[in-house]
N, CA, C and O atoms as a GROMACS GRO file, in nm:
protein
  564
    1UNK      N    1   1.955   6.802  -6.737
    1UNK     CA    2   1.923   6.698  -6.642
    1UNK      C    3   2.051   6.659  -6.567
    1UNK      O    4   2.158   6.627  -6.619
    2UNK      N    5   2.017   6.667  -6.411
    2UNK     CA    6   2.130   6.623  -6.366
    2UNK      C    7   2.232   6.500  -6.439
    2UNK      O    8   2.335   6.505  -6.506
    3UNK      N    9   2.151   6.396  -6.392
    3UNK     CA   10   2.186   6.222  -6.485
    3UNK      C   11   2.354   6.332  -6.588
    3UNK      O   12   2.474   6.341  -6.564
    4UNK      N   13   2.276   6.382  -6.681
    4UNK     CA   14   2.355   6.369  -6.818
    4UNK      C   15   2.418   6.458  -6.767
    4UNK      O   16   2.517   6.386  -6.758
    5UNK      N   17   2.453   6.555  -6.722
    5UNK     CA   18   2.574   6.594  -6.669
    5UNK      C   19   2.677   6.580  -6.573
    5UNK      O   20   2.781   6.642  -6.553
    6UNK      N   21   2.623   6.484  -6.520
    6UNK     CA   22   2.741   6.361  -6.431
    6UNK      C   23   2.746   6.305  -6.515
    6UNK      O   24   2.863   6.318  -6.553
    7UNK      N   25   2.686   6.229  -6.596
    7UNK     CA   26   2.793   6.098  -6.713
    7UNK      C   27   2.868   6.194  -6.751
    7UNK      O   28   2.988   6.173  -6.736
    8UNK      N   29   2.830   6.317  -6.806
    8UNK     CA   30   2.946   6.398  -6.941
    8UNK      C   31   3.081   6.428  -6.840
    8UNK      O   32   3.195   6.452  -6.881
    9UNK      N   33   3.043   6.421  -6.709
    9UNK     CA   34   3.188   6.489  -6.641
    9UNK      C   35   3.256   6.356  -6.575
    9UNK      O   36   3.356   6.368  -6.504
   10UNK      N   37   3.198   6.233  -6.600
   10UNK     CA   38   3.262   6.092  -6.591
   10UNK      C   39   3.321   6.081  -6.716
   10UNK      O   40   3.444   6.094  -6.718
   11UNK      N   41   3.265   6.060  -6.819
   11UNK     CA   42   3.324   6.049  -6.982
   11UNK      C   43   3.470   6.159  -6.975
   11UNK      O   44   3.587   6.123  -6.978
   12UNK      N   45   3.419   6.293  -6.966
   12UNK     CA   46   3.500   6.379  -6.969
   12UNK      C   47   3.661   6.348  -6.904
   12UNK      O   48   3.765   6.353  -6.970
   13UNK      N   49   3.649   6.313  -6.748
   13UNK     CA   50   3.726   6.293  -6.684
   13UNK      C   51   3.785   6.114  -6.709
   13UNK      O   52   3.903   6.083  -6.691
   14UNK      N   53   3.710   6.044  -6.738
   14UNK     CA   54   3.791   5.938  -6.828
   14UNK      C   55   3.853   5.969  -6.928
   14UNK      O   56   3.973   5.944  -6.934
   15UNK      N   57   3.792   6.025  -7.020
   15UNK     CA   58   3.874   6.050  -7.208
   15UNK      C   59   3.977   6.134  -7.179
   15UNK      O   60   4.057   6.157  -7.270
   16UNK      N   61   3.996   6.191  -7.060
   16UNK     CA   62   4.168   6.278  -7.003
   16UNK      C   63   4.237   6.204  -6.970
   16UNK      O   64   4.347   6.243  -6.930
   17UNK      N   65   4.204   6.049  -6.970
   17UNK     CA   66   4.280   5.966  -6.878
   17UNK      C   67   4.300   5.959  -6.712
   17UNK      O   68   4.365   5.877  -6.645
   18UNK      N   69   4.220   6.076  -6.668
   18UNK     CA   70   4.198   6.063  -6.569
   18UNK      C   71   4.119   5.967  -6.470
   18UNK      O   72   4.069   5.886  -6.549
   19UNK      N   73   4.090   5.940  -6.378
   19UNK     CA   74   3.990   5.826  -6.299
   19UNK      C   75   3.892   5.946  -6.252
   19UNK      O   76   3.922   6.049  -6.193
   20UNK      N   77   3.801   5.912  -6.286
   20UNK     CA   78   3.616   5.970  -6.247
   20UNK      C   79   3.649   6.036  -6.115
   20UNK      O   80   3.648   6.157  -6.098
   21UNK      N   81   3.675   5.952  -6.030
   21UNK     CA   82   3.689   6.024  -5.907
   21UNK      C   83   3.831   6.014  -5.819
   21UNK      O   84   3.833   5.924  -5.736
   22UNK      N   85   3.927   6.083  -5.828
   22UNK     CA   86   4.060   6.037  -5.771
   22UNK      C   87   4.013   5.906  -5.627
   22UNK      O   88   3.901   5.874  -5.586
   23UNK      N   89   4.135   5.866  -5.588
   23UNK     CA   90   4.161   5.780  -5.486
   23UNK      C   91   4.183   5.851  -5.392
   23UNK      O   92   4.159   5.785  -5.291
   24UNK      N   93   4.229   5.993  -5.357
   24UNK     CA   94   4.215   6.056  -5.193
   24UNK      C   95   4.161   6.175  -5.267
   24UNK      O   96   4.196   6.242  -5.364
   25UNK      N   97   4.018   6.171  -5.144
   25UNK     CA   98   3.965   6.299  -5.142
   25UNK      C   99   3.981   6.410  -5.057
   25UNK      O  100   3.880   6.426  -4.990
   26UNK      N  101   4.079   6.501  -5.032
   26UNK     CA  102   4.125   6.603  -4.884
   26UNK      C  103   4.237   6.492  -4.822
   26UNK      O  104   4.268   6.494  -4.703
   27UNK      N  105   4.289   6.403  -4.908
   27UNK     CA  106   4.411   6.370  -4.844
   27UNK      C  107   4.313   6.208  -4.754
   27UNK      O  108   4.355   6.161  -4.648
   28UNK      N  109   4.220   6.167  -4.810
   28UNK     CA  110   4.135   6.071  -4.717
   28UNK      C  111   4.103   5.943  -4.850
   28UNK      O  112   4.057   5.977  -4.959
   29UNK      N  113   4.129   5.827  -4.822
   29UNK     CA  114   4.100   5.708  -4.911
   29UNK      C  115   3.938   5.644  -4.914
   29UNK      O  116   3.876   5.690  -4.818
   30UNK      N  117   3.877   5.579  -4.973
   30UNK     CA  118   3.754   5.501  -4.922
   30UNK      C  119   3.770   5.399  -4.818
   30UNK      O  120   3.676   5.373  -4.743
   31UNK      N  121   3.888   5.339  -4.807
   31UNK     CA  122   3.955   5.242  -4.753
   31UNK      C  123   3.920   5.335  -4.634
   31UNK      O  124   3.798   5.325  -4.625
   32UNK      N  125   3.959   5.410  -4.551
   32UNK     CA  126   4.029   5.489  -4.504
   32UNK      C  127   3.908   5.530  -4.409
   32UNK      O  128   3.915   5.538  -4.286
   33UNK      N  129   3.754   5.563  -4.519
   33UNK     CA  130   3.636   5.590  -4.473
   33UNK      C  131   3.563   5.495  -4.418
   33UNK      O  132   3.489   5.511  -4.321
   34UNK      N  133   3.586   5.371  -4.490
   34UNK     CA  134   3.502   5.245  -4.421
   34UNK      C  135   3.589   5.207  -4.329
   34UNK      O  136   3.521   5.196  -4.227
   35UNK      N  137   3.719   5.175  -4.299
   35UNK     CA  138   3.801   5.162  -4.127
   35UNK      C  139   3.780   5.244  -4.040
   35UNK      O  140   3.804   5.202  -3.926
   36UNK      N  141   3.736   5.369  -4.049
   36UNK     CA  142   3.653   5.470  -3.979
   36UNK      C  143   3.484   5.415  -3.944
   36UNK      O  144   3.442   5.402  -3.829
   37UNK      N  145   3.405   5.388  -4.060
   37UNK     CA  146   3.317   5.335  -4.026
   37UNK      C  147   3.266   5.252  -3.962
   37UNK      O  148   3.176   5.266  -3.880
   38UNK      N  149   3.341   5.119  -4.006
   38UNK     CA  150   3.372   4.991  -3.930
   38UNK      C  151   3.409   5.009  -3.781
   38UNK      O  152   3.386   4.920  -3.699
   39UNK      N  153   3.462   5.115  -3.754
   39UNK     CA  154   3.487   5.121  -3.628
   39UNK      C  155   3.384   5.159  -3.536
   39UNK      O  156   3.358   5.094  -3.435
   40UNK      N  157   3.322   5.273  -3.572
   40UNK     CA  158   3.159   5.269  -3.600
   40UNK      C  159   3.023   5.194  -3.540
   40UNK      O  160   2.922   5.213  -3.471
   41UNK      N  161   3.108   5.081  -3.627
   41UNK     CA  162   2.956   4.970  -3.674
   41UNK      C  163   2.860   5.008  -3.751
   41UNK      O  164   2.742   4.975  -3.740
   42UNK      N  165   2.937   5.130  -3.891
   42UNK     CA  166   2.831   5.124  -3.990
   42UNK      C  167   2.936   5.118  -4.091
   42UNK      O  168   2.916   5.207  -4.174
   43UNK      N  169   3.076   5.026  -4.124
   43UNK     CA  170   3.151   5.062  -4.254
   43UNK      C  171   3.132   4.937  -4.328
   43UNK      O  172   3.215   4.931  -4.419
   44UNK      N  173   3.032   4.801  -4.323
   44UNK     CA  174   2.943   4.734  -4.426
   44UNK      C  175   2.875   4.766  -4.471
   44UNK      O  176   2.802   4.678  -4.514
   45UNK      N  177   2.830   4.919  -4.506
   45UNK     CA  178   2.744   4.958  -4.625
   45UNK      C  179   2.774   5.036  -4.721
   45UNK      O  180   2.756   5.157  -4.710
   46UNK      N  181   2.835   4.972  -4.851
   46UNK     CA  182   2.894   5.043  -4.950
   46UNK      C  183   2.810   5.199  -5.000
   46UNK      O  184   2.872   5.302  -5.027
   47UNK      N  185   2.725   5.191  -5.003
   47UNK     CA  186   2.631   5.347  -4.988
   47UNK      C  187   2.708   5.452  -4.894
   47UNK      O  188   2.793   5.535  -4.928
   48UNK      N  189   2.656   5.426  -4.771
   48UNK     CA  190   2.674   5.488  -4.699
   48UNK      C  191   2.870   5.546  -4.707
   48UNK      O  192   2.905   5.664  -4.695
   49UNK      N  193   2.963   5.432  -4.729
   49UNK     CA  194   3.105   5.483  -4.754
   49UNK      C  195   3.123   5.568  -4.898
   49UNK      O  196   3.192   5.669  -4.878
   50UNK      N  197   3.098   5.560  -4.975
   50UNK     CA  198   3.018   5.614  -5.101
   50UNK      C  199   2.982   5.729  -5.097
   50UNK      O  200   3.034   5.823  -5.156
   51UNK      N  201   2.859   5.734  -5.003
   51UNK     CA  202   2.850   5.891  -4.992
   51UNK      C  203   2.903   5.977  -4.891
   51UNK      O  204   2.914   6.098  -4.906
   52UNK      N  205   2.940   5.909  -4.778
   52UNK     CA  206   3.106   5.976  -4.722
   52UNK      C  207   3.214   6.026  -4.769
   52UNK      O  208   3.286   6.123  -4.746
   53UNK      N  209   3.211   5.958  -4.825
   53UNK     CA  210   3.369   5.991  -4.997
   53UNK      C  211   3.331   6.065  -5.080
   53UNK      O  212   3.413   6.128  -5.145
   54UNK      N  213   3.167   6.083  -5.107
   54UNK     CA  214   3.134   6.192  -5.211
   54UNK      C  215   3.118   6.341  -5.156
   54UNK      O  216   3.116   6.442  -5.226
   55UNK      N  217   3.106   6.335  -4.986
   55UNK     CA  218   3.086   6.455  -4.925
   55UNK      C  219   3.264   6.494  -4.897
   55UNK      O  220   3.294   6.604  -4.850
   56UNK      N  221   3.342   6.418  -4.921
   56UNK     CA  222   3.485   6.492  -4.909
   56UNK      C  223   3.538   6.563  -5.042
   56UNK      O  224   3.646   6.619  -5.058
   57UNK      N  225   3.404   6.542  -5.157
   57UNK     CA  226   3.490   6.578  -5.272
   57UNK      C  227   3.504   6.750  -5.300
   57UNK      O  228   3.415   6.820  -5.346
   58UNK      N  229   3.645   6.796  -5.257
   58UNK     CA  230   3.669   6.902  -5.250
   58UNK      C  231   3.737   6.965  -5.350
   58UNK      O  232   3.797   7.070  -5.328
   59UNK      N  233   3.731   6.892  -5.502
   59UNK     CA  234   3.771   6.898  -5.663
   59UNK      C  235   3.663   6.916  -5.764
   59UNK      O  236   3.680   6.961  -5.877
   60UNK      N  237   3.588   6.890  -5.731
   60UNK     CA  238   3.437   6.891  -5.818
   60UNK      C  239   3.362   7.004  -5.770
   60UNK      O  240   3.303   7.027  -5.664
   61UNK      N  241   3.384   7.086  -5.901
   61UNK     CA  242   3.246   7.234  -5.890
   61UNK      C  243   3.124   7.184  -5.769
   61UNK      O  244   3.109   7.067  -5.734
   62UNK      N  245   3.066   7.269  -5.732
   62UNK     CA  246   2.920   7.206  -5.677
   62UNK      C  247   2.834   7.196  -5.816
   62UNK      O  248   2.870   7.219  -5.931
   63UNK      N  249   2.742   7.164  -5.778
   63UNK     CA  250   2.655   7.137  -5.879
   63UNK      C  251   2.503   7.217  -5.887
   63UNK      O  252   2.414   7.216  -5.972
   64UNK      N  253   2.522   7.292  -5.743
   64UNK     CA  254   2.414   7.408  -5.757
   64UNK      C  255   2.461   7.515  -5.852
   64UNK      O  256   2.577   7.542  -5.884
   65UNK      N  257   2.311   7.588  -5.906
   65UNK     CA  258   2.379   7.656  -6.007
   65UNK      C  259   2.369   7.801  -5.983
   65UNK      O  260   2.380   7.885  -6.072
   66UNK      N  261   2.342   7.834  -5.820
   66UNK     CA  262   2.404   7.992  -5.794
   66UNK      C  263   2.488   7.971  -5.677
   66UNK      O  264   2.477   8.020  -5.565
   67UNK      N  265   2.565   7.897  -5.719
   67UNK     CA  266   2.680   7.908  -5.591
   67UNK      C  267   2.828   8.030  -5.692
   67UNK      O  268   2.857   8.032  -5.811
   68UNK      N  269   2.882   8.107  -5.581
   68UNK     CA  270   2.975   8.174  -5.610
   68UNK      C  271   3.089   8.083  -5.678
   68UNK      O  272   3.117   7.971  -5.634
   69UNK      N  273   3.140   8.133  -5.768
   69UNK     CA  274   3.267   8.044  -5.853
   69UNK      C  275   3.384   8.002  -5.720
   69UNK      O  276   3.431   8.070  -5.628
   70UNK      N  277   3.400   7.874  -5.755
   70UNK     CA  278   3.516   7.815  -5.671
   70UNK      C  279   3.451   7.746  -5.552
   70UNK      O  280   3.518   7.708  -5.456
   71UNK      N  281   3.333   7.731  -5.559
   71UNK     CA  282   3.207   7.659  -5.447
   71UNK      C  283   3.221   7.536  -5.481
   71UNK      O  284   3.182   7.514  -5.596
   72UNK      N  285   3.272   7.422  -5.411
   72UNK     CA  286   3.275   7.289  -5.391
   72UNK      C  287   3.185   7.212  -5.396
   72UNK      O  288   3.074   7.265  -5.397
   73UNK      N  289   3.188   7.097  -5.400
   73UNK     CA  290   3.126   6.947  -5.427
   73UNK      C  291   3.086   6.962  -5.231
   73UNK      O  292   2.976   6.975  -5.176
   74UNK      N  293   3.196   6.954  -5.184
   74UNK     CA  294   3.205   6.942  -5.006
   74UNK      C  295   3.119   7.054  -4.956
   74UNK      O  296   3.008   7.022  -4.914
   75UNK      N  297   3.149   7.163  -4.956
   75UNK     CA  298   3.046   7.255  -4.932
   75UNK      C  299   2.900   7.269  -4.910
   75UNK      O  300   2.850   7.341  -4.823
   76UNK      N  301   2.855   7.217  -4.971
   76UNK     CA  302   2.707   7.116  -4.962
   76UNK      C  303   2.645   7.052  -5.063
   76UNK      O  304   2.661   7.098  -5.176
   77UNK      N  305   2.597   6.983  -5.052
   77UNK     CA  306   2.540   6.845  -5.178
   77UNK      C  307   2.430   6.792  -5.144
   77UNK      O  308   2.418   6.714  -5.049
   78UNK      N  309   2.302   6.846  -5.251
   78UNK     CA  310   2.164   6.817  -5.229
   78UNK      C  311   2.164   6.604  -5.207
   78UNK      O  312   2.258   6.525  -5.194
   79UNK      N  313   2.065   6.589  -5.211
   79UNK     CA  314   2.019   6.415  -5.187
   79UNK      C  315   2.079   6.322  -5.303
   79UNK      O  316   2.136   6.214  -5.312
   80UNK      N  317   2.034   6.429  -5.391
   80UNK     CA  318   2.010   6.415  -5.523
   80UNK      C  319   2.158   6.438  -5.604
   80UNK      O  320   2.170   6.389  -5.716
   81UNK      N  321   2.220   6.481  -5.569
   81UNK     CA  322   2.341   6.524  -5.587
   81UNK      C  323   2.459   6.448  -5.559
   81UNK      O  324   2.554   6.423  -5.633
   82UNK      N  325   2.433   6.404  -5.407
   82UNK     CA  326   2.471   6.306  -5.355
   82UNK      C  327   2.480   6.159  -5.399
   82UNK      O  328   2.589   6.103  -5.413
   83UNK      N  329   2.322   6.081  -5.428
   83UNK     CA  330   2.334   6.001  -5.485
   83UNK      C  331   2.393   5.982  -5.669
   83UNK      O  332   2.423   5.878  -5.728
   84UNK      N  333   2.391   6.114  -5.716
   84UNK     CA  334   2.429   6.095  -5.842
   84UNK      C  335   2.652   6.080  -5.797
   84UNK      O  336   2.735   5.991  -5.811
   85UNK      N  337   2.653   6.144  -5.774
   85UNK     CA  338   2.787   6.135  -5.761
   85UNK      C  339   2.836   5.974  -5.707
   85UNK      O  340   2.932   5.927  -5.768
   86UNK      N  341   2.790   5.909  -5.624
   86UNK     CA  342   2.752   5.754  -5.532
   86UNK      C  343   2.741   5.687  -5.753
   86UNK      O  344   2.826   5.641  -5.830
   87UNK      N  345   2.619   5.714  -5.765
   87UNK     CA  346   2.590   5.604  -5.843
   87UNK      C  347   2.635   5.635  -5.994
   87UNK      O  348   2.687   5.552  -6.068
   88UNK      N  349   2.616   5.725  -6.018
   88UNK     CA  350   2.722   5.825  -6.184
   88UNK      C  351   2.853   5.815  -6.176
   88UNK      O  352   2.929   5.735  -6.231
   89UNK      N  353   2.879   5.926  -6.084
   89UNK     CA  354   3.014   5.953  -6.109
   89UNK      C  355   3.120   5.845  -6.082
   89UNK      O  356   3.185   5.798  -6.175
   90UNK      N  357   3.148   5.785  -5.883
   90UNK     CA  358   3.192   5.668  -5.862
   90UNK      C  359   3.202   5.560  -5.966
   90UNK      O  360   3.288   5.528  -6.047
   91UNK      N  361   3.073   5.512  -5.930
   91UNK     CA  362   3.043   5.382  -6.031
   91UNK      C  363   2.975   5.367  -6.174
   91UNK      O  364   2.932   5.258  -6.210
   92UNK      N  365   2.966   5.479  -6.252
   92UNK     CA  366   2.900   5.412  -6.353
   92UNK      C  367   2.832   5.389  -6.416
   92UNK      O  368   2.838   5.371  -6.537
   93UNK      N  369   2.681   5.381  -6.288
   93UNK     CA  370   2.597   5.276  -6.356
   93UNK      C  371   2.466   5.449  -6.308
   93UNK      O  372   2.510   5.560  -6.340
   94UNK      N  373   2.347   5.442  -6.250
   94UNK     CA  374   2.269   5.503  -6.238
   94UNK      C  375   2.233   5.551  -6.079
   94UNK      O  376   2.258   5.469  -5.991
   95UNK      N  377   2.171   5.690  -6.037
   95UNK     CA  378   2.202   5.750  -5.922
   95UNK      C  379   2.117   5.628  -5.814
   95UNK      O  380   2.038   5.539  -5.846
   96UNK      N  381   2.163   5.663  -5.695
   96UNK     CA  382   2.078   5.584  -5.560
   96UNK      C  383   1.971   5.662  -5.579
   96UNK      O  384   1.957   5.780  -5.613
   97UNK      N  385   1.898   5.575  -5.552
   97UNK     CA  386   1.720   5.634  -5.469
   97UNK      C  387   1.769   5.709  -5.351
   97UNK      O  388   1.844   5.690  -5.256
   98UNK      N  389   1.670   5.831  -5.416
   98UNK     CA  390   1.700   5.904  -5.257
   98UNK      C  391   1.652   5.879  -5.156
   98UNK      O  392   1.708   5.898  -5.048
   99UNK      N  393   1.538   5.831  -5.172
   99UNK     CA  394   1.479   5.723  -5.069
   99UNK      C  395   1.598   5.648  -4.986
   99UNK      O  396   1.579   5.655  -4.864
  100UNK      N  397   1.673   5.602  -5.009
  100UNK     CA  398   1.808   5.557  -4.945
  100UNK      C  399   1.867   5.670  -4.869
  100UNK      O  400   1.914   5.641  -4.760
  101UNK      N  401   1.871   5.782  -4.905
  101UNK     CA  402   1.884   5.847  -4.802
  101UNK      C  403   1.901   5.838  -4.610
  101UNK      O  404   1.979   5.890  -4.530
  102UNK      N  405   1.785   5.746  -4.597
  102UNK     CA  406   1.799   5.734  -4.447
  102UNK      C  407   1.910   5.627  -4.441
  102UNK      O  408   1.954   5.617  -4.326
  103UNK      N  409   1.963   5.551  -4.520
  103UNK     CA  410   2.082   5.483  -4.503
  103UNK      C  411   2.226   5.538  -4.543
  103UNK      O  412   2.332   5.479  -4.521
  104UNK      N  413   2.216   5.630  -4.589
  104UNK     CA  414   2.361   5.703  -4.630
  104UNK      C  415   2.401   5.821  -4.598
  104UNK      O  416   2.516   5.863  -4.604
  105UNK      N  417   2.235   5.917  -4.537
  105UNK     CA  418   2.304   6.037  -4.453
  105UNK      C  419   2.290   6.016  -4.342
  105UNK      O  420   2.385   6.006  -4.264
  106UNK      N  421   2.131   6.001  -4.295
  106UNK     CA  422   2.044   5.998  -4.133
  106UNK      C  423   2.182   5.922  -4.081
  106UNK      O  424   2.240   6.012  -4.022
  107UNK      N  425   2.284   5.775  -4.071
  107UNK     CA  426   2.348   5.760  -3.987
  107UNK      C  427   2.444   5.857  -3.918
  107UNK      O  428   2.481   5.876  -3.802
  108UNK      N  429   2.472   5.917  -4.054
  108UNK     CA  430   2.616   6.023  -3.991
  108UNK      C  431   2.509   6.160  -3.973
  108UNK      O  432   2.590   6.228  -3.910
  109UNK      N  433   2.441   6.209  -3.978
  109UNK     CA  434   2.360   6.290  -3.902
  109UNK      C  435   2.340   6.250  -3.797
  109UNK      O  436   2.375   6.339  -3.720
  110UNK      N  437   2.303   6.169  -3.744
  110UNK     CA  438   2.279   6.116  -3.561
  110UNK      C  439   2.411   6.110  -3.511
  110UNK      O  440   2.417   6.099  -3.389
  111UNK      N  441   2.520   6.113  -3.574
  111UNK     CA  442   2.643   6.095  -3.488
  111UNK      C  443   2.722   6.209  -3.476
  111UNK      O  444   2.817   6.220  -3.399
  112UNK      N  445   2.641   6.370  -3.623
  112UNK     CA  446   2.682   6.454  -3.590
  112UNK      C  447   2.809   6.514  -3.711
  112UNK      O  448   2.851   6.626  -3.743
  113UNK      N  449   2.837   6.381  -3.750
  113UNK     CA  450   2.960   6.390  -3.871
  113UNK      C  451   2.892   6.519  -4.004
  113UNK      O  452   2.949   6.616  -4.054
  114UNK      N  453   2.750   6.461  -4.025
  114UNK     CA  454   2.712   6.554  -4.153
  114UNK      C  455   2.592   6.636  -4.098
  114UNK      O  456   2.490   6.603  -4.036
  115UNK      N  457   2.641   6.757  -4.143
  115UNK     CA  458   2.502   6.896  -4.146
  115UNK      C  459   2.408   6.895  -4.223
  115UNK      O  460   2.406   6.843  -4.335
  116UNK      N  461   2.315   6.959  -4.163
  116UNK     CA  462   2.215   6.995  -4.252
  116UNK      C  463   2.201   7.146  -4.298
  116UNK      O  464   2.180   7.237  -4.217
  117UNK      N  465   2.216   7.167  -4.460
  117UNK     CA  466   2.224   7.355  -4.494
  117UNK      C  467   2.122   7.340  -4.600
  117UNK      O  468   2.054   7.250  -4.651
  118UNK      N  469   2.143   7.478  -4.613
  118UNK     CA  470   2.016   7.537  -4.714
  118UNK      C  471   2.124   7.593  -4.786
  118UNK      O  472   2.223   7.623  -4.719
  119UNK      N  473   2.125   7.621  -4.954
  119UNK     CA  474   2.158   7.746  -5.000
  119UNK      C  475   2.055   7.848  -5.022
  119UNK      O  476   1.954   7.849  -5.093
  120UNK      N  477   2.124   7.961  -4.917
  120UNK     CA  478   2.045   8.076  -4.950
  120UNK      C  479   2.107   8.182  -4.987
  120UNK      O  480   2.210   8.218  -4.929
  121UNK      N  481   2.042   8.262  -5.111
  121UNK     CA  482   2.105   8.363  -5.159
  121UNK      C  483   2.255   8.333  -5.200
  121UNK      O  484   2.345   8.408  -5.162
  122UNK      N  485   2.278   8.233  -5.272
  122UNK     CA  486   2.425   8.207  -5.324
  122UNK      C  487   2.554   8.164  -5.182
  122UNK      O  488   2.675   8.142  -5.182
  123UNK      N  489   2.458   8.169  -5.088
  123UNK     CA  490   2.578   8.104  -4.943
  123UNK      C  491   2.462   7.995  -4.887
  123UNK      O  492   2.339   7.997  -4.889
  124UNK      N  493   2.576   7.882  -4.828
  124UNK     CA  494   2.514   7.764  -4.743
  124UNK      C  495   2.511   7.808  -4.642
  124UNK      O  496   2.610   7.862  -4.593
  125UNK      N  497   2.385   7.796  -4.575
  125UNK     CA  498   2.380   7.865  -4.396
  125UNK      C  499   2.319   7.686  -4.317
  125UNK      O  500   2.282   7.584  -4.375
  126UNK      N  501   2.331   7.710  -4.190
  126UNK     CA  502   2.355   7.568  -4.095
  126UNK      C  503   2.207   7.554  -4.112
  126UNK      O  504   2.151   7.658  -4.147
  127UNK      N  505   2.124   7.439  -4.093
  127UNK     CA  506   1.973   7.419  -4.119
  127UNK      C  507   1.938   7.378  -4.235
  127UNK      O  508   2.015   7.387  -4.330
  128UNK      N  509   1.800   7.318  -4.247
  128UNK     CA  510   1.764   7.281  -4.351
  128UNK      C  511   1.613   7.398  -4.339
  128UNK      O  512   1.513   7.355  -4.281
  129UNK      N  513   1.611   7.544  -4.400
  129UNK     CA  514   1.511   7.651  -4.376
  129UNK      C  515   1.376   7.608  -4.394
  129UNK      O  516   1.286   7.652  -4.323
  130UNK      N  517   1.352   7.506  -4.504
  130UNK     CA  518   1.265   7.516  -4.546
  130UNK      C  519   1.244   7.333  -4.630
  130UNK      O  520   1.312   7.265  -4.706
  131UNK      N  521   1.106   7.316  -4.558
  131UNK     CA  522   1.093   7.153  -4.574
  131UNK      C  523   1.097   7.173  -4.723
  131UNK      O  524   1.075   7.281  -4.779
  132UNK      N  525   1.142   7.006  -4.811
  132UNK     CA  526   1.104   6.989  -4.918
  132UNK      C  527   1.218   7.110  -5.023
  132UNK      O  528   1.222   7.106  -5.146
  133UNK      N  529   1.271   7.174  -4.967
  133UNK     CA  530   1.344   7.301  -5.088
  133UNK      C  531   1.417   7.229  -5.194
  133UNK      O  532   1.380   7.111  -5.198
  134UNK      N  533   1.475   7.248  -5.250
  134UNK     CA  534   1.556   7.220  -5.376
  134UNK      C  535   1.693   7.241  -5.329
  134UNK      O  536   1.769   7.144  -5.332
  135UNK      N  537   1.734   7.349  -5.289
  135UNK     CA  538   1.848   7.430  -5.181
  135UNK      C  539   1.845   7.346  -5.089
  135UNK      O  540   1.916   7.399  -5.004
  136UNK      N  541   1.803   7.229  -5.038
  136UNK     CA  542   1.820   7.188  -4.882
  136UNK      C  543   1.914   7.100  -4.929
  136UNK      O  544   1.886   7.036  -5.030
  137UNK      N  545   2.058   7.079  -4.856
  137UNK     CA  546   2.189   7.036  -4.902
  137UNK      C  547   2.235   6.992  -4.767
  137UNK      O  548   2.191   7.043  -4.664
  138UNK      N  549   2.371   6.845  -4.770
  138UNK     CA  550   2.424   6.818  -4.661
  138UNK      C  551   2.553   6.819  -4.705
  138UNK      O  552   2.587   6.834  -4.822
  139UNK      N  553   2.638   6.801  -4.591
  139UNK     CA  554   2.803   6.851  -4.595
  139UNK      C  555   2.862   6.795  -4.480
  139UNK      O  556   2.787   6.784  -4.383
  140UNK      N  557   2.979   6.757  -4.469
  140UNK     CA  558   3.052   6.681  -4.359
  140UNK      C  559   3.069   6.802  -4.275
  140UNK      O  560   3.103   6.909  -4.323
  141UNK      N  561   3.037   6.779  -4.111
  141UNK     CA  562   3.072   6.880  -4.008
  141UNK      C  563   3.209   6.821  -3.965
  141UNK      O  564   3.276   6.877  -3.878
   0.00000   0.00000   0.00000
């Protein structure tokens, strides 16, 4: 289950002494994402900066499980994926409704910032192929 394998790689990455999710992701802060946002007029919604910061994470395996070895978190990240990383990994506590979705991707999709991909055949191609897929994944353009 997804759930329990984001806590084990939060636990994990705490009991190293490490922090769950570093403070720059590609060299970029949260701080950093919401003064971007804010500029915007969308960086008051902790979600939405959240899952901005979770689509830069370019340290974390993906979490699909036929992506070629060395395939990123950034690369593409289902809804579901997305919000677990937002609500697991970040913080803690339990994933966003994906239902939230239209508040944490649809903005930066209308402005163009995040794509829409499919994994197909072990590569992310541009599009979402196929309504409803499991493979249908987004990624910062």
């Amino acid at each position: 289950m997804l759930h329990d394998r984001v806590a084990a790689l939060r636990q994990e990455r705490l009991d190293a002494g490490r922090p769950a999710v570093p403070d720059l992701l590609q060299g970029v802060s949260k701080a950093r994402v919401k003064q971007v946002l804010t500029w915007l007029a969308l960086g008051d919604k902790p979600d939405l900066v959240d899952a901005v910061f979770a689509l830069l994470d370019n340290e974390t395996n993906s979490w699909f499980g036929t992506t070629p070895k060395g395939t990123k978190f950034s690369d593409g990240a289902s809804t579901a994926h997305i919000g677990s990383h937002v609500g697991i990994l970040q913080r803690g506590r339990s994933k966003l409704d994906r239902e939230g979705r239209d508040y944490w991707i649809k903005p930066m999709q209308e402005l163009g910032a995040v794509e829409r991909v499919t994994l197909l055949e072990s590569v992310f191609v541009r599009k979402h192929t196929r309504a409803k897929s499991g493979n249908s994944a987004f990624r910062l353009n």
